[in-house]
N, C-alpha and C positions, 0 to 999 in steps of 0.2 A: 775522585773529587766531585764529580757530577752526581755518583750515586748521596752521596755526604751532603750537598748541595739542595739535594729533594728530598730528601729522608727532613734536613733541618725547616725547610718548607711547609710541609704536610705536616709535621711535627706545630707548627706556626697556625696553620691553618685551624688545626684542632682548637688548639688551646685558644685563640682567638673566639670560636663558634662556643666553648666553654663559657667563655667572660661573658660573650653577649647573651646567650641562655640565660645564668645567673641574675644576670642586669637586668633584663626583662622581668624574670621571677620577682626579683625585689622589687621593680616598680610598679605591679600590678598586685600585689593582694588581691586574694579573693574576700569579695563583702557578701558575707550574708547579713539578712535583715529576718528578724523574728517579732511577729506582732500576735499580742495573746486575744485572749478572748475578754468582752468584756458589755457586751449587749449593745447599750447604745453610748455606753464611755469606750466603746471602739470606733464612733469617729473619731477622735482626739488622735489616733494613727492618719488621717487622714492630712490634718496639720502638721505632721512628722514631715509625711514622703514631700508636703512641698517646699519646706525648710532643705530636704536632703534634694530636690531636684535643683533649688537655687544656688545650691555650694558646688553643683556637679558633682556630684559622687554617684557611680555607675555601681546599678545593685547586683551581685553574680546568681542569687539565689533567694526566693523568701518561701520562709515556713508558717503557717499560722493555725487560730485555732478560733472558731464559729466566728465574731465579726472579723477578728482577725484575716481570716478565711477569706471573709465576703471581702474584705478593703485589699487583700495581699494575693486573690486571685485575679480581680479588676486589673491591679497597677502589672503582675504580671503578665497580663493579655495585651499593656500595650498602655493603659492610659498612665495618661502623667495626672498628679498629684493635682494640678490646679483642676485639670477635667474632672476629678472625681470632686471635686470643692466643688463643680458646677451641678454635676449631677446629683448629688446628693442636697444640695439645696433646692434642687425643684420636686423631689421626692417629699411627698407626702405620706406619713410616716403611717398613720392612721390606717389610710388605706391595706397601706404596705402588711401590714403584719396583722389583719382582721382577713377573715373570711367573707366579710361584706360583698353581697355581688350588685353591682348596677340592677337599678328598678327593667332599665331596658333590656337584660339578657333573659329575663323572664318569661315565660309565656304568661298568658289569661289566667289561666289557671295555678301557675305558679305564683304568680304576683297575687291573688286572691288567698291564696294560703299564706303567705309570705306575711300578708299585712292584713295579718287574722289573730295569727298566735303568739305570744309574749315571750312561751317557753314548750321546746321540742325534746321529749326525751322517748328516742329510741329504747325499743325491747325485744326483746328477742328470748324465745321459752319461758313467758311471762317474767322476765329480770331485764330491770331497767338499767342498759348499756351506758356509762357516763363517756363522754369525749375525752380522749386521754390527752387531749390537749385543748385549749383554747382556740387555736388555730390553725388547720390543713398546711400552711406555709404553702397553699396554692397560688399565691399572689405574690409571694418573694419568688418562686422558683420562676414565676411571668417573666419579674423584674431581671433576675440574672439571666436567664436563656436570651432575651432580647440584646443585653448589653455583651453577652459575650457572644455572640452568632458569628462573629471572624474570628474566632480559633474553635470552631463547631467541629472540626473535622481532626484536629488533636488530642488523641486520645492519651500519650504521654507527655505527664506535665514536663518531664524536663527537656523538652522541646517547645517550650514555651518560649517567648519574646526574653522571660526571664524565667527561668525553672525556678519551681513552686511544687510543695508538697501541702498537708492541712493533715489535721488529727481529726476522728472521730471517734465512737465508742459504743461497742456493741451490746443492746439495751439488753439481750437476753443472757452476758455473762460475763460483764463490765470490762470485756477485753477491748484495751487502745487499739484502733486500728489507725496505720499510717495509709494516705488513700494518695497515690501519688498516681494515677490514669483512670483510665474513665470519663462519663459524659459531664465535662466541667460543671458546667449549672446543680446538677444535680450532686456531686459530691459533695462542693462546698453549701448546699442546700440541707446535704446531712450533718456538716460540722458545723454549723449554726443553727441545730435544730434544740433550741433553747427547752430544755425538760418544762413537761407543765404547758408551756408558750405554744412550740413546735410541735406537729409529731413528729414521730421518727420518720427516718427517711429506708426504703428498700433500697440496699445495692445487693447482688448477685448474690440474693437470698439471705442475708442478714440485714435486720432490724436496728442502723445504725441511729445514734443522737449526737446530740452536742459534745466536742472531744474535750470541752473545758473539763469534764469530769472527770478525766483520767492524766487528761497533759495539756493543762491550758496556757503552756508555754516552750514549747518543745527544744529547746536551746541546744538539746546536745546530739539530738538527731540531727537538727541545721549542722554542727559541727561536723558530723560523722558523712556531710558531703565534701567536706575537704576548705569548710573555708576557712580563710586565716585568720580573720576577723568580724568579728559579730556586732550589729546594731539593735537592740533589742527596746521594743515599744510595750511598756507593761502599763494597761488601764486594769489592771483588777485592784482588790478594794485590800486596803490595811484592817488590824483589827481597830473597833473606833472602842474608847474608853465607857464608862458606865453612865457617862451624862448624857452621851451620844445614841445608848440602847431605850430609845423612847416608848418602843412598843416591841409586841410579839413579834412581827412580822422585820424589824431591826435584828433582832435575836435572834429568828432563825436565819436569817441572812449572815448573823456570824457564826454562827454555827456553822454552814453550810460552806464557807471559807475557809474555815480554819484548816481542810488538807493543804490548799490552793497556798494560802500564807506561808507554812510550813515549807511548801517546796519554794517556793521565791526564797529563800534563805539559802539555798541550796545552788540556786541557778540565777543566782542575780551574778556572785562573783565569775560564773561561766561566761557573764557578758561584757564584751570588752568595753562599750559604751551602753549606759544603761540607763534612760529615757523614762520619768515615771511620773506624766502631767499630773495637775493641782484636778482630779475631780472627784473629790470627796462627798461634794453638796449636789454629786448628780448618781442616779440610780441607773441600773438596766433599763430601764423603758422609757429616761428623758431623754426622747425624743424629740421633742420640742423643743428642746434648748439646747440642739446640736448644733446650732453657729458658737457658742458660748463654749462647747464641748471639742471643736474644731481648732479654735482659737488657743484653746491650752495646751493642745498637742504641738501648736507652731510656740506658744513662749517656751515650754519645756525645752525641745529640739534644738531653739537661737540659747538658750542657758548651755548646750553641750557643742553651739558653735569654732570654739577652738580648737577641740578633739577633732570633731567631723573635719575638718578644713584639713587635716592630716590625707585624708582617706579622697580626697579631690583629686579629677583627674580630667578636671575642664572639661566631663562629658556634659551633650546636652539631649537630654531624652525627648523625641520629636513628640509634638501632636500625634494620637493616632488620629487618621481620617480616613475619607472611603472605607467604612466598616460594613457601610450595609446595615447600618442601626436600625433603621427606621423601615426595611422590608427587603426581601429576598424573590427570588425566582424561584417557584418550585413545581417540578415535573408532575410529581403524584404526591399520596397521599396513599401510608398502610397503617392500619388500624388491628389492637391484638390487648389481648386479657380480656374479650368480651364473650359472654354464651349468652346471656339471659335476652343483651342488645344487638343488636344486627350493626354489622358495618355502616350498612346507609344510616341507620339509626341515628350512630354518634359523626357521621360526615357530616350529615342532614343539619345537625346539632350547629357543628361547627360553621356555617357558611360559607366554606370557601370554598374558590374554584382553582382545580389543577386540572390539566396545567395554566399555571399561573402568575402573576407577581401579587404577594399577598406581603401586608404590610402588619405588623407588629403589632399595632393598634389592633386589627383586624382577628389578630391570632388571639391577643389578649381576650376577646371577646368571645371571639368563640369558643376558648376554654373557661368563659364564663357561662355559656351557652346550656352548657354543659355538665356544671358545677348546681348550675340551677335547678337541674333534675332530681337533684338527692338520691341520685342511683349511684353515685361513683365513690370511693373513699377515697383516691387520689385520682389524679391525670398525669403520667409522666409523658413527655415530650421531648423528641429531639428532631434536628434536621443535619439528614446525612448525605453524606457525596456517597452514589452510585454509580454505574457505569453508564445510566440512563440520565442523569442529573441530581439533583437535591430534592432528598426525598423526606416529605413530615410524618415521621414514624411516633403514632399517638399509642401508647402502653397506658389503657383504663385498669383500675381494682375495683371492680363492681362492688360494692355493699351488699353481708348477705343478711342484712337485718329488715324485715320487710315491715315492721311494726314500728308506730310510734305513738304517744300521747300527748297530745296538747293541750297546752291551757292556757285561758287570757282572763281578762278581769274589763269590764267598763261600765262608764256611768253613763249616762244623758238623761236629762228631763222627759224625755218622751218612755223611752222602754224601761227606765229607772235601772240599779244597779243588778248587773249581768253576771255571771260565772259560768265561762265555758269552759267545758272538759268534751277534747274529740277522741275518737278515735280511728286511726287510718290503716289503712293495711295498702301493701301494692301487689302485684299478682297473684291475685284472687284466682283469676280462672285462667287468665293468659298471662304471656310474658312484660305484659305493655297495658297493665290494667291498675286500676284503682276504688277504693273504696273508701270512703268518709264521715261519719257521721259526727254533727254538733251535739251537744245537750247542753243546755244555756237553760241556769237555774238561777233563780233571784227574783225577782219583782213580778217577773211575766214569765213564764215557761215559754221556752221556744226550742226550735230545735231545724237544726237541715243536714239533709243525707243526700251523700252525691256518689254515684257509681259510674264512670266511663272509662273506654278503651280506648287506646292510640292505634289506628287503622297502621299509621305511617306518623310522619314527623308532620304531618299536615293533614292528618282527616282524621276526627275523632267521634264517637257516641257516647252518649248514656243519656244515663236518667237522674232528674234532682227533685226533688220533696224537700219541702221546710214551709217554717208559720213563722204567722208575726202575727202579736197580741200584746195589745195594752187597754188603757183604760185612761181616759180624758173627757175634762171638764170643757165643753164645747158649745157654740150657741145655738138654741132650737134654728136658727133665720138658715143654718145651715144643710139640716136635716130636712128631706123632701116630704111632704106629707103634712107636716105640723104648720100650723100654722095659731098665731096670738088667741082667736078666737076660742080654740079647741083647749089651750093651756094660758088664759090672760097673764097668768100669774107666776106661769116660767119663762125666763129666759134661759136657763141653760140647762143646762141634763149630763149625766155619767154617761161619757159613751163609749159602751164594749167592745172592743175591735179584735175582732179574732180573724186570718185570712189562709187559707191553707194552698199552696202552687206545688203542680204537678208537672214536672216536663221532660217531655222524649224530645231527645235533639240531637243534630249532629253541628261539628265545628269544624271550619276550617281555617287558612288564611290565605289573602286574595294579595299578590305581589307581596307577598313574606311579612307585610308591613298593617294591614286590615284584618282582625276579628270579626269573621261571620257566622254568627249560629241563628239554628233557625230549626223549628221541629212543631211538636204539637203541645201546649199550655190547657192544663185545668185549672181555672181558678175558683175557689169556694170561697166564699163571706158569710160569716156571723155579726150580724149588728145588731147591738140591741143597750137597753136600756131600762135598768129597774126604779128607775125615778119615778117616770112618769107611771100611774095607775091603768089597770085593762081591766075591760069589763069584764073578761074570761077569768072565775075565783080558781082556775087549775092555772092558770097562766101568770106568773110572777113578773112580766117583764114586756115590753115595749120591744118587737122585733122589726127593725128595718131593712133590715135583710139576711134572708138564709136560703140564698143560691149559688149556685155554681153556673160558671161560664166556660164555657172551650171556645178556642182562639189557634189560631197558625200565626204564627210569628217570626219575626224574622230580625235580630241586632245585628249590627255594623260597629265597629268599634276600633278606634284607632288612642291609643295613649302612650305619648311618648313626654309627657312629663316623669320629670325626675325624681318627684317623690309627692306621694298622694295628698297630701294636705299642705306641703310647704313648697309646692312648684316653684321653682326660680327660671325652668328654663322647659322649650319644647309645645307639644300641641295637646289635645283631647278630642277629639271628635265621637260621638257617638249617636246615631240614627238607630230608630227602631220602628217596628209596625206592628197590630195587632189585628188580626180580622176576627171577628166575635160572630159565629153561625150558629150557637147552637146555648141555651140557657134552660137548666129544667123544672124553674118556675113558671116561664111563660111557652116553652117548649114551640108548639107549633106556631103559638103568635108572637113570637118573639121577630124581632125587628133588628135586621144587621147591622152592624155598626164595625166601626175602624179608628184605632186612635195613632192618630201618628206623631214621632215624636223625633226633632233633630238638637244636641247640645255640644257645643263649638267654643273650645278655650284655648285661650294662649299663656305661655309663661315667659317673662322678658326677666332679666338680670341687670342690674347696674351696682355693679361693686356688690356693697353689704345691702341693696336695697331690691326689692324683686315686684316686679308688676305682673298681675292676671287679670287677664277680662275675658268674658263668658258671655255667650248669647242662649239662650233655653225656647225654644216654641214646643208645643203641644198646642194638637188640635183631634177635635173629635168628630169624624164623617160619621154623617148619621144620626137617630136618636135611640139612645139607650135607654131603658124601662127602669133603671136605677141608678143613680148619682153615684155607684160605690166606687168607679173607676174616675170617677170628675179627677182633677189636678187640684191638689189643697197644696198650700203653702204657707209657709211659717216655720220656724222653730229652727235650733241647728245642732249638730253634732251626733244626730243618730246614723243606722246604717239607711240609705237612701232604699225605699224598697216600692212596688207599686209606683203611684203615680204622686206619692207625696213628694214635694220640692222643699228644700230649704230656704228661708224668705230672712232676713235680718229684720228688728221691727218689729215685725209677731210674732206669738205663741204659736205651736203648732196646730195645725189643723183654723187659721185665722180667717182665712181666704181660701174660697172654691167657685169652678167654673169648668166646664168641659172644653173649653180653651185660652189659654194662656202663652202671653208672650215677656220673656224673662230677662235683664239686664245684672250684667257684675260687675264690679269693678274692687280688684283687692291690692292692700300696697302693703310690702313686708319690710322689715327694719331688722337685719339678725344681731340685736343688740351685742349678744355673747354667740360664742356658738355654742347651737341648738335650742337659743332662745328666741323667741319671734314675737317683735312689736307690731303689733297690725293695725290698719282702717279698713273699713268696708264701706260699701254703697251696693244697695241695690233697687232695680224699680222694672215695677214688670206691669201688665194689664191682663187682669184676667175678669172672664164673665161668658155665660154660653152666648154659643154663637157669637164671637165676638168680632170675629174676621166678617160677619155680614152686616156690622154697623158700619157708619160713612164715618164716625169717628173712633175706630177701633185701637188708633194709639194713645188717644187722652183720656179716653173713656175708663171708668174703674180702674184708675190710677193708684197703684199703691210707691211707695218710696220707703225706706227702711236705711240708716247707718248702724256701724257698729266700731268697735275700738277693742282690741282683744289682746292678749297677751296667752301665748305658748311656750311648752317647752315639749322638747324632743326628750323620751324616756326608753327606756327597754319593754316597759308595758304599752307604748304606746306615745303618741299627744297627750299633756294635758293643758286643756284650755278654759280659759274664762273669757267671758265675749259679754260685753256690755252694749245692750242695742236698743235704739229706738227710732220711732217715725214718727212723724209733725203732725199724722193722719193721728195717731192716738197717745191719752192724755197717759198711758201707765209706757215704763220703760220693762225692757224684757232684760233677765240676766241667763246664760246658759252657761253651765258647767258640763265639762266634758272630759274624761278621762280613759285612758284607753284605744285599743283597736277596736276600728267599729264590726259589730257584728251584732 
């Protein structure tokens, strides 16, 4: 009876632990969620997850494919659906998906070439290398390493907050690869590596891309995880009718659809709820009208509100917080894929100090630091737990194309229309070397050649050669020597400007943040003038000067404006000195002289409106045997070279004086962007010796306005500047097109 007793017990027991198993089964369905790919109609997924986090429905698993990817790895690491609605509205899109680097990660010398040439095309065994993509996607991979850095250390996705796979495809033999582990950022960095857009992305030695191309909606692999139920967010594009195909570029965009279409027929009925927002009027790249894009993935989502409400389980998915977003603690720092650069080289690069707390911002930069050199073809990055701490393990692909060809195109009044073609090479002789040379043909021949070495990431030499030549209508009252008597009956004269500068020098920087160079200057001058008549019958021409001067010199130079002609924000400083010991016209009687020179600007912002003021002094110790180094002022939009200043007001070359004191004052209006409304004012004193008059600030008083209008191009500004001064009865107009050079 006892045994009969426990037997029916245990018997009880079973079947009991039976029912509640089953029960449970049935109340928990597994949900998977599958969001395809779909460029920037992959926010509209973004609008889904916060419709599915307001019904509480708790997600078991997501699979996705490029933005897919990008939105379905975020929300698996942890963020909820409104968080990614925040973040991706402060995301600036532009940024985000250009190669664009801050003017400030530049050196001197990089920002000098930077905002020289129009267009760079690398060669290599004289065959010119095209970019297999628009874009390195060094600035998306910034963006996701930074936001996923707290699940840095999970290397399998299905140990994620939510397990998560993603599709890519491998470029060299169109095989889908499913990428379920590995250094998150950078996977989902291969499966939204958008063809054309992106490059490919390196994992463990294949050459992956965007997975839309193989399985831009992966639905039956999410199944084959075991779930019971599938939510599926599809932003790819229907085919559009013949009234819709408006141009070439519509066409091939159906074309290029039509497999992607074809399997949605396939794999729509595989989905048990199937989500397929209104964004027809939006493309891969609108960007910009991602709230609009957002917005229709939540009306879709609330349209399948009934269903979903099934699948509720009154979870509520927390804030992530304490992520450590915004900077981390890290011990060291190892560096690998470099030969050509030294470790300190690319650390040096990067600024930062381990051990250390280095912040995001900081990291971003320094991997711009570094991107500015043109030595690298990627940067990969990660930060790992070791047994020592969190370690920034930087994996460079050096570039092995050492050759490239530039060209720009510019106008201005003064040097008249330019075409420059360079040519540059880097490791000429050493590993950290460069070679440069201009040829600028059009109106004026010119030309500059520059060769230096990088000692270290802070000490450099070489050597630079170039001329500057034009020809201008200018007044005798200018020219030293002439005087009314000698020519009653001219006032003005062609004047031939030809200058030729030699210079050894070395560079450094003083607190990581000051440009100091300084070495030995040859400067030669041709002036001359075939107007006026000479009594010499071999001599066709009026010479005012053909000498040369040697000089030690020495620049200072601090510019942390944000972009060379449209400053909105930041400083300019720049100080310079000349000492003149040696001239081989007047050779032994030559008389020493010193021009010293300091110019001091600021950039302010107010909204769409931007203030700059400038201070300029030149002054001339000593007396010089020829006027050719005086400070002339006038005219605008050429490259600043010598001691010519830009003045508003006047023609070039209007006003001279061996010293001069300068005032600016500039206000910007960025009507559109990249378009710039502007006023100017400017007023300076210039006259020799003018700091030993007792009234040297009213004295030869000039004042000049202007009123201009810009645009930001690929070639460059182009500008038109309407200017005049009270001092004189004609107004000046300057056109300006181009990088100055």
């Amino acid at each position: 009876m006892k045994k009969a007793f426990f037997i029916s017990f245990l018997l009880m027991g079973i079947l009991s632990f039976s029912q509640d198993d089953v029960k449970k089964a049935s109340k928990d369905p597994k949900v998977g969620l599958v969001l395809s790919g779909g460029g920037a109609k992959g926010l509209a997924h973004i609008g889904a997850l916060k419709v599915i986090d307001s019904l509480g429905i708790e997600i078991d698993y997501i699979a996705g494919t490029s933005m897919g990817a990008i939105i379905g790895s975020l929300y698996a690491s942890g963020y909820t659906g409104k968080q990614l609605d925040s973040i991706f509205e402060k995301t600036n899109f532009d940024d985000l998906i250009s190669d664009d680097i801050p003017r400030g990660a530049r050196t001197l010398k990089e920002r000098l070439r930077s905002e020289r040439y129009a267009v760079t095309l690398p060669f290599k065994d004289f065959k010119v290398e095209l970019p297999s993509s628009l874009s390195k996607g060094q600035n998306v991979y910034n963006f996701l390493s930074r936001l996923l850095v707290h699940v840095r250390d999970e290397q399998d996705f299905s140990k994620l907050p939510i397990p998560f796979f993603c599709i890519a495809t491998d470029i060299e033999n169109g095989q889908e690869i499913v990428l379920e582990n590995g250094y998150l950022p950078r996977v989902v960095n291969a499966s939204g590596a958008l063809p054309s857009i992106f490059a490919p992305v390196e994992i463990d030695g294949r050459l992956l891309t965007d997975g839309g191309v193989t399985d831009n909606y992966p639905v039956e692999k999410l199944r084959e995880k075991g779930m019971d139920f599938i939510i599926g967010v599809d932003v790819q594009d229907d085919y559009k009718s013949r009234n819709e195909l408006s141009g070439a570029l519509d066409i091939l965009t159906q074309i290029n659809n039509f497999r992607t279409i074809q399997d949605m027929e396939k794999k729509r009925p595989k989905t048990d709820i199937y989500i397929h927002p209104d964004i027809k009027k939006f493309t891969v790249v609108s960007f910009d009208e991602g709230r609009d894009i957002i917005t229709s993935g939540e009306k879709a989502t609330i349209d399948h509100a009934d269903d979903l409400k099934k699948l509720s389980t009154g979870y509520k998915k927390e804030l992530l917080l304490g992520t450590g977003r915004e900077g981390i603690y890290i011990n060291s720092v190892s560096v690998s894929g470099n030969s050509n650069y030294s470790d300190n080289y690319v650390t040096s690069r990067l600024k930062l100090k381990a051990p250390g707390y280095i912040y995001f911002e900081d990291l971003r930069n320094g991997i711009n630091n570094l991107q500015a050199t043109q030595n690298f073809t990627k940067i990969n990055y990660s930060i790992n737990l070791t047994n020592r701490g969190n370690q920034l393990q930087i994996n460079v692909i050096e570039t092995d194309v050492k050759n490239s060809l530039n060209l720009s195109l510019h106008y201005d009044e003064l040097f008249k229309s330019g075409a420059l073609i360079n040519l540059t090479r880097k490791n000429i002789l050493f590993n950290q070397d460069m070679g440069s040379i201009d040829f600028i043909v059009g109106d004026n021949l010119r030309y500059n050649f520059n060769y230096d070495v990088n000692l270290d990431i802070y000490w450099s030499i070489g050597f630079n050669s170039d001329s500057h030549r034009f020809t201008k209508d200018v007044s005798t009252e200018l020219i030293e020597g002439l005087t009314p008597a000698e020519f009653p009956n001219v006032n003005n004269i062609d004047l031939r400007y030809r200058e030729y500068n030699q210079r050894l020098f070395f560079r450094t920087k003083i607190d990581r943040r000051f440009n100091l160079t300084s070495g030995l200057e040859l400067k030669s001058f041709n002036l001359f003038t075939e107007t006026l008549a000479t009594n010499d019958p071999e001599e066709q021409r009026t010479i005012f000067d053909r000498s040369s001067s040697t000089s030690i010199f020495g620049d200072l130079e601090y510019d942390s404006y944000n972009h060379p002609i449209y400053a909105s924000s930041g400083w300019f400083i720049k100080g310079g000195f000349n000492f003149y010991f040696l001239n081989t016209e007047f050779k032994e009687d030559f008389n020493k002289f010193s021009i010293a020179e300091l110019q001091v600007g600021r950039a302010f912002s107010y909204g769409k409106f931007s203030l700059r003021t400038e201070g300029h002094v030149g002054v001339t110790i000593g007396y010089p045997e020829r006027p050719s180094l005086n400070f002339y002022l006038g005219g605008y939009g050429n490259q600043r070279f010598s001691n010519y200043v830009p003045f508003y007001g006047y023609d070039f070359i209007d006003i001279s004086g061996d010293t001069m004191i300068k005032f600016l004052g500039e206000l910007d209006y960025e009507l559109f962007p990249k378009n710039h409304l502007s006023f100017h004012v400017n007023l300076a004193s210039v006259q020799d010796e003018l700091f030993e008059q007792d009234d040297w600030f009213t004295n030869a008083r000039y004042t000049g306005y202007a009123l201009g209008y810009g645009i930001e191009t690929f070639l460059g500004p182009v500008e038109l500047k309407y200017s005049f001064s009270p001092q004189r009865d004609d107004a000046e107009v300057f056109v300006v097109i181009g990088f100055r050079f």
